[in-house]
C-alpha positions in Angstrom: 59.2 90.4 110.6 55.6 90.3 110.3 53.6 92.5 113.0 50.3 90.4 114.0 47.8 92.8 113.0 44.1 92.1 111.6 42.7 94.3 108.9 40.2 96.5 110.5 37.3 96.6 107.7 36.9 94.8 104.6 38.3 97.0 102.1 41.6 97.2 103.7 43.6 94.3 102.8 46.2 95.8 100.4 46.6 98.6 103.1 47.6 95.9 105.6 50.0 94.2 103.5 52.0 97.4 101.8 52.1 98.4 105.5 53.5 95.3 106.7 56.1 95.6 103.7 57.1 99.0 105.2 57.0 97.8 108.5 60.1 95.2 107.3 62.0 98.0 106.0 61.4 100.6 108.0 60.3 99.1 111.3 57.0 101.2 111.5 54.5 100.1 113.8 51.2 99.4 112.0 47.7 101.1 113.4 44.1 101.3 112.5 44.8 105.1 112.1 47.7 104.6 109.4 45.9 101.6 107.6 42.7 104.0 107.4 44.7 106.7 106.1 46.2 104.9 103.5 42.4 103.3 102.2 40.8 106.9 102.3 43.8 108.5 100.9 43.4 106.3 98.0 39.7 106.4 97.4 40.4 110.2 97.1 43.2 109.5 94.7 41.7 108.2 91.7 38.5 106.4 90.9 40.0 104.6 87.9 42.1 101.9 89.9 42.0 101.3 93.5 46.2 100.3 93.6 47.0 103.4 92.9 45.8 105.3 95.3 47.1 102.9 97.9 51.0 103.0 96.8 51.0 106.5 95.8 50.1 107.2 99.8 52.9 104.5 100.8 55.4 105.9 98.4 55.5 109.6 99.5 54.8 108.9 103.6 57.6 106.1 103.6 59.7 107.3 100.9 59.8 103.3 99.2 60.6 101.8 95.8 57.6 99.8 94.1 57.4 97.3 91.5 54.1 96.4 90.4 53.6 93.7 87.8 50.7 93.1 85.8 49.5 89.3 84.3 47.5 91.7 81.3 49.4 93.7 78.6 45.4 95.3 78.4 45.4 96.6 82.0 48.6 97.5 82.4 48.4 99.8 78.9 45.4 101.2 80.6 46.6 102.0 83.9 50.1 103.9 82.2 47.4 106.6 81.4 46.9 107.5 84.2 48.1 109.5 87.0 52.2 108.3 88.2 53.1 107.4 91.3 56.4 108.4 92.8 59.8 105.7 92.9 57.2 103.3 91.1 58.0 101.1 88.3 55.5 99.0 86.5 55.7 96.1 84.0 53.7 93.1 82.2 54.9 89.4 83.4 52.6 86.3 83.3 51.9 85.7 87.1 52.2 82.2 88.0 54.3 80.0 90.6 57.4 80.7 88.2 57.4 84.0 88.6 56.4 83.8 92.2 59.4 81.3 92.8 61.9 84.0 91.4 60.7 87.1 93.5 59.6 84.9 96.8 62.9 85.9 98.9 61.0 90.0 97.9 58.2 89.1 99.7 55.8 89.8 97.4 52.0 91.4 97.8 49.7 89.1 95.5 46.2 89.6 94.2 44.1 86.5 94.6 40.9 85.2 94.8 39.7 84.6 98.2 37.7 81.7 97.9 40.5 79.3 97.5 41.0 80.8 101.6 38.1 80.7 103.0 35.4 78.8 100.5 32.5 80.9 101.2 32.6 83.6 98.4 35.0 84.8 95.4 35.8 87.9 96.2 39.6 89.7 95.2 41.9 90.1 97.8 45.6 90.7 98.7 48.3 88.2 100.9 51.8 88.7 101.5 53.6 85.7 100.3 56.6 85.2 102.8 58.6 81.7 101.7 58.5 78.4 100.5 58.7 75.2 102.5 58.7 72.2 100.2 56.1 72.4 97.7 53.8 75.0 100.5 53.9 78.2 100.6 53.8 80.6 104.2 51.9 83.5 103.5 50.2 86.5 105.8 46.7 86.5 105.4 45.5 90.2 106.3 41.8 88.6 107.0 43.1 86.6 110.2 45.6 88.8 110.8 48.0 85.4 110.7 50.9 83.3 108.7 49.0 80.1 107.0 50.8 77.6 105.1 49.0 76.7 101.8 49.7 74.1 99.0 51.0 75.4 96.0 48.0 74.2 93.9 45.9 76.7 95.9 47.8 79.1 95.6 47.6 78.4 91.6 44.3 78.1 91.7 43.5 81.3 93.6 45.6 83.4 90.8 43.8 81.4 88.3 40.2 81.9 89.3 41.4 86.1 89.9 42.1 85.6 86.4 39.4 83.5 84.7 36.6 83.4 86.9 36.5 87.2 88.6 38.1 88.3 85.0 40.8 90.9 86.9 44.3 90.7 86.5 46.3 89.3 88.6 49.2 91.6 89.9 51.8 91.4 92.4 53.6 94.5 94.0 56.6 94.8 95.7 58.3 97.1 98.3 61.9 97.9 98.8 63.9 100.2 100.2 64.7 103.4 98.4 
């Protein structure tokens, strides 16, 4: 179940959502304090990706399993250099609605571009994407600290434009139980 909760500054989006994803295993309750923690812990962790940071705090305070995936074989070569990250596995998969479809009932974390949410800016930023109804998705938008339902050609689009307009990779991370 998804605790309503708004991210409290505007770096803190992937906090929020690997928080949540705790918060369905474990039953934590989220705060400003623990979402905080988790952003500073990471920008302390490494300067070279800003995921990192984030799941390597997740992974030893909750004791989780993650699955990252990574839409660039580039990236993802670059990234196994550096530091590991404990009960974390990480692989290469082209991220589209195909793959999204297969892990959906995982609730994944996605990396998207923002505009295709609010249409002022591009800008990266994570969602939790909850289920499928039809051809929408339901999703947990960290921004509004809500559930939206979004067609499925938005939610293309906003993985495409990470991809080809911002030039990141797109990337999806999941969290189970360890």
């Amino acid at each position: 179940m998804i605790q309503k909760y708004t991210q409290t500054t505007y770096e803190t989006c992937l906090a929020v959502c690997l928080l949540q994803a705790v918060n369905r295993i474990k039953g934590i309750k989220l705060t400003q304090r623990l979402e905080l923690n988790c952003l500073i812990h990471s920008l302390k962790f490494s300067k070279d990706d800003f995921v990192i940071g984030h799941l390597d705090f997740i992974s030893k305070k909750f004791n989780v399993n993650i699955e990252r995936i990574f839409d660039n074989q580039y990236f993802f070569s670059y990234l196994k250099k550096l530091k590991s990250v404990p009960n974390t596995k990480m692989c290469v998969n082209k991220i589209g609605l195909n793959l999204i479809n297969k892990i959906l009932d995982r609730q994944p974390i996605l990396l998207v571009d923002s505009f295709y949410f609010n249409k002022v800016y591009h800008y990266p930023h994570w969602i939790t994407l909850l289920d499928k109804i039809g051809s929408k998705y339901r999703i947990f938008d960290t921004w509004e600290g809500k559930e939206k339902i979004i067609n499925s050609r938005i939610l293309a689009k906003a993985v495409s434009s990470l991809r080809n307009h911002l030039k990141m990779c797109p990337q999806l991370i999941i969290i189970g139980p360890n």
